[in-house]
DSSP file (Angstrom, degrees, kcal/mol; ACC not computed):
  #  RESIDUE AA STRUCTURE BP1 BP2  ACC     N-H-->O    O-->H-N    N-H-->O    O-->H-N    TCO  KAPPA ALPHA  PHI   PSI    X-CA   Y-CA   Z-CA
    1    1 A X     >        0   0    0      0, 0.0     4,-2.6     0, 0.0     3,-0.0   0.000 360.0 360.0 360.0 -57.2   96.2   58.8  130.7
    2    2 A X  H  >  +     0   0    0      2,-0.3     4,-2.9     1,-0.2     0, 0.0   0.995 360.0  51.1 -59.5 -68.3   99.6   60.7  131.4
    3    3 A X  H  > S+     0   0    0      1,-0.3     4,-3.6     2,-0.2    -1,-0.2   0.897  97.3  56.7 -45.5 -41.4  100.0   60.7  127.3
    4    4 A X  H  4 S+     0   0    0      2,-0.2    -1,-0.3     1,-0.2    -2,-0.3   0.833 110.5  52.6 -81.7 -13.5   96.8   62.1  126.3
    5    5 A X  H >X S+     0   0    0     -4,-2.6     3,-2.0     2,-0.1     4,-1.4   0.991 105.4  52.8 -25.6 -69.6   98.2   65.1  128.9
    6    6 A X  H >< S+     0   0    0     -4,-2.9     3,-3.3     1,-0.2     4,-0.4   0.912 112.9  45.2 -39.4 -79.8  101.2   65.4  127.1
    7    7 A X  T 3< S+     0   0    0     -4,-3.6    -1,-0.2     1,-0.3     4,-0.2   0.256 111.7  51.9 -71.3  15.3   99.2   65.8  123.7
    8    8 A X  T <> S+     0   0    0     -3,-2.0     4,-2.0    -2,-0.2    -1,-0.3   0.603 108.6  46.1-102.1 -15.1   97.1   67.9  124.9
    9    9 A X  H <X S+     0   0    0     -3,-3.3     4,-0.9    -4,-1.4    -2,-0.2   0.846 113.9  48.7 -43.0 -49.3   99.6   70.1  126.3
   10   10 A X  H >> S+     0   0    0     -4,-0.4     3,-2.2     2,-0.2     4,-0.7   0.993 108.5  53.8 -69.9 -77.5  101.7   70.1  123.0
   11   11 A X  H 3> S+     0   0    0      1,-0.3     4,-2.0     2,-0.2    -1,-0.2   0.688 113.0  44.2 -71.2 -43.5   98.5   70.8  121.1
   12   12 A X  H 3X S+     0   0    0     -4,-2.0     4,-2.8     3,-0.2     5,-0.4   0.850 116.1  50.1 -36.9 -43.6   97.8   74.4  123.9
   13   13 A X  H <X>S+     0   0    0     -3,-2.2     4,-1.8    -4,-0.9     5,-0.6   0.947 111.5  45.1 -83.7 -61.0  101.6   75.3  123.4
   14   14 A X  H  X5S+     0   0    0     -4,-0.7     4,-3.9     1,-0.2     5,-0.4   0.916 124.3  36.4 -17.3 -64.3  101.2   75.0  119.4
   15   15 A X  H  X5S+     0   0    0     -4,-2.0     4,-1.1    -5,-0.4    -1,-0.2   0.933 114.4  52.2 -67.0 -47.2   97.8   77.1  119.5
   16   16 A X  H  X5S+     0   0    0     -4,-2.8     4,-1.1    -5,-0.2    -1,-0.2   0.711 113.3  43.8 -76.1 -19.3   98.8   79.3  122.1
   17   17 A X  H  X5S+     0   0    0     -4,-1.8     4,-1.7    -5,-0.4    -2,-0.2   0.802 111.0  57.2-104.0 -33.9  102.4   80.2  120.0
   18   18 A X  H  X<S+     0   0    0     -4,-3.9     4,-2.6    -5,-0.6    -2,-0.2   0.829 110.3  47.0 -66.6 -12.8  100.2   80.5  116.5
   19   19 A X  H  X S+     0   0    0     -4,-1.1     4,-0.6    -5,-0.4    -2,-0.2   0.962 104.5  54.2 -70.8 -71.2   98.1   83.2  118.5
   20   20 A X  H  X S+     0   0    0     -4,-1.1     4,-2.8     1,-0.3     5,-0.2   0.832 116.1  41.6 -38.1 -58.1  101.2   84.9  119.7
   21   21 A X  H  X S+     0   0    0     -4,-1.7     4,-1.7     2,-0.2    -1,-0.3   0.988 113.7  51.4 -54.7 -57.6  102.2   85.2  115.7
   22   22 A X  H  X S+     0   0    0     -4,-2.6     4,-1.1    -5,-0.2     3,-0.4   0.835 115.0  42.7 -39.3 -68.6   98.8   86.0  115.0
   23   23 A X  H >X S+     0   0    0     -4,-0.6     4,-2.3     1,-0.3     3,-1.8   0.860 113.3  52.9  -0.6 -97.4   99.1   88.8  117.8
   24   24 A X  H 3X S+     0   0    0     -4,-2.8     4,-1.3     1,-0.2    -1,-0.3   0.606 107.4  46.6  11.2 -88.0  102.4   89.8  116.7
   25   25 A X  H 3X S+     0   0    0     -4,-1.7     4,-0.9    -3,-0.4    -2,-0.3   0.398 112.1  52.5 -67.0 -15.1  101.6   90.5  112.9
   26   26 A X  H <X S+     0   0    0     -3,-1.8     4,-3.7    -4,-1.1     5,-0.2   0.775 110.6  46.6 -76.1 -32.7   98.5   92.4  113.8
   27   27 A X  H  X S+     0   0    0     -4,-2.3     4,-1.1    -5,-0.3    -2,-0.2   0.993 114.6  47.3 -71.0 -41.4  100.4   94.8  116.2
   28   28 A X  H >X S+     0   0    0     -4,-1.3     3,-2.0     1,-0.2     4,-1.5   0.978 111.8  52.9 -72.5 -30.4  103.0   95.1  113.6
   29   29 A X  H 3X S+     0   0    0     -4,-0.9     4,-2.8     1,-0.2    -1,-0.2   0.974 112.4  43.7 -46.2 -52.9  100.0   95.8  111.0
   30   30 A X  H 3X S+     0   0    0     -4,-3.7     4,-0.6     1,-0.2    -1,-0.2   0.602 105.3  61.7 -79.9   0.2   98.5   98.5  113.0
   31   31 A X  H XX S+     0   0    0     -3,-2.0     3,-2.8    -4,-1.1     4,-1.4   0.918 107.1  48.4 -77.1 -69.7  101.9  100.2  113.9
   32   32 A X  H 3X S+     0   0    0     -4,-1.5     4,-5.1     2,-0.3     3,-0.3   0.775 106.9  53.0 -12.4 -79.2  102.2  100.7  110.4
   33   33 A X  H 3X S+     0   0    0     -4,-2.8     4,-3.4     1,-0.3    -1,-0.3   0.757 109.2  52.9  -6.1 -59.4   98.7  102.1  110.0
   34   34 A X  H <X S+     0   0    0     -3,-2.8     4,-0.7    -4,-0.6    -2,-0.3   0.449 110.9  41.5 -85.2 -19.6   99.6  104.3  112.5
   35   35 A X  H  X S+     0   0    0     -4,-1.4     4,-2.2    -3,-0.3    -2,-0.2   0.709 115.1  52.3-103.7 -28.6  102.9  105.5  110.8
   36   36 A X  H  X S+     0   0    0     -4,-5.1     4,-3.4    -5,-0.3    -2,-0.2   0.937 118.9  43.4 -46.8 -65.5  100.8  105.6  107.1
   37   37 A X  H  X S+     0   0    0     -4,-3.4     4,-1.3     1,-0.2    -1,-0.2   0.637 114.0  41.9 -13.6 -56.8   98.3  107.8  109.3
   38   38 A X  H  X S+     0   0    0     -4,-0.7     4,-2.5     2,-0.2    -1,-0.2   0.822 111.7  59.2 -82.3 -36.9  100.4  109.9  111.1
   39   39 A X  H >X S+     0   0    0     -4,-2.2     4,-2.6     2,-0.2     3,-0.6   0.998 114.9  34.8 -67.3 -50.9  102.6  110.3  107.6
   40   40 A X  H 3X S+     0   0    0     -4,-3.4     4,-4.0     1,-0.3     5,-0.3   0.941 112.2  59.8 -62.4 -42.1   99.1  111.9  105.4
   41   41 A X  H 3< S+     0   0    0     -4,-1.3     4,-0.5     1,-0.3    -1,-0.3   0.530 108.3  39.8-121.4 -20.8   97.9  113.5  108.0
   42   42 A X  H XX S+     0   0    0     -4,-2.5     4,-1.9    -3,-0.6     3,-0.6   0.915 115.2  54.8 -66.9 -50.7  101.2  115.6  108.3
   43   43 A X  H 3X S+     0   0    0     -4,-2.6     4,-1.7    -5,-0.2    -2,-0.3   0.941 108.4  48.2 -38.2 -59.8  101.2  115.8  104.5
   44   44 A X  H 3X S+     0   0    0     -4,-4.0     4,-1.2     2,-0.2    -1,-0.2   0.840 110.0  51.1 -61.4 -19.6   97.7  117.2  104.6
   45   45 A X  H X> S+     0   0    0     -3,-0.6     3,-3.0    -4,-0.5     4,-1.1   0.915 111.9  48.1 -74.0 -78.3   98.7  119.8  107.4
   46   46 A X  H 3X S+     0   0    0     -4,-1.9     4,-0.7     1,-0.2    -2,-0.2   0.663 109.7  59.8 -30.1 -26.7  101.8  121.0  105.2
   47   47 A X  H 3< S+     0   0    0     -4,-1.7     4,-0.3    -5,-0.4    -1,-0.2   0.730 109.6  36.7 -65.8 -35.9   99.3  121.2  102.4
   48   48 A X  H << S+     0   0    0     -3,-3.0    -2,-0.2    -4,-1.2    -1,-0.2   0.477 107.1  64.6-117.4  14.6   97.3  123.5  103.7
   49   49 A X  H  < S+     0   0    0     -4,-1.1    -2,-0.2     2,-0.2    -1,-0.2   0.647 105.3  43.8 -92.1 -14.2   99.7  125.2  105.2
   50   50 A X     <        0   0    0     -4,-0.7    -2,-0.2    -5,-0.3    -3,-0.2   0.668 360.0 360.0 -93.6  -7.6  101.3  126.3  101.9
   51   51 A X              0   0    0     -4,-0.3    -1,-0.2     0, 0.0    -2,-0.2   0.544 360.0 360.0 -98.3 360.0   98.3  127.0  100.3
């Protein structure tokens, strides 16, 4: 009884720490986004402010 606790604990803390990566690496994706974004969207304001 007591064991198949344990291994189902271990098997939550595994899953629950690949989410957390998962998590992670999307927030860092969408920061990114957010600087690609920010980066044309000055480029196109400077663009059409010199012409």
């Amino acid at each position: 009884m007591e064991k198949g606790l344990i291994k189902c604990t271990i098997e939550n803390l595994s899953f629950s720490l690949k989410w957390k990566n998962f998590l992670n690496t999307e927030l860092v994706n969408i920061k990114q986004l957010n600087k690609i974004d920010e980066n044309n969207t000055i480029k196109k304001s400077s663009k059409s402010i010199l012409r």
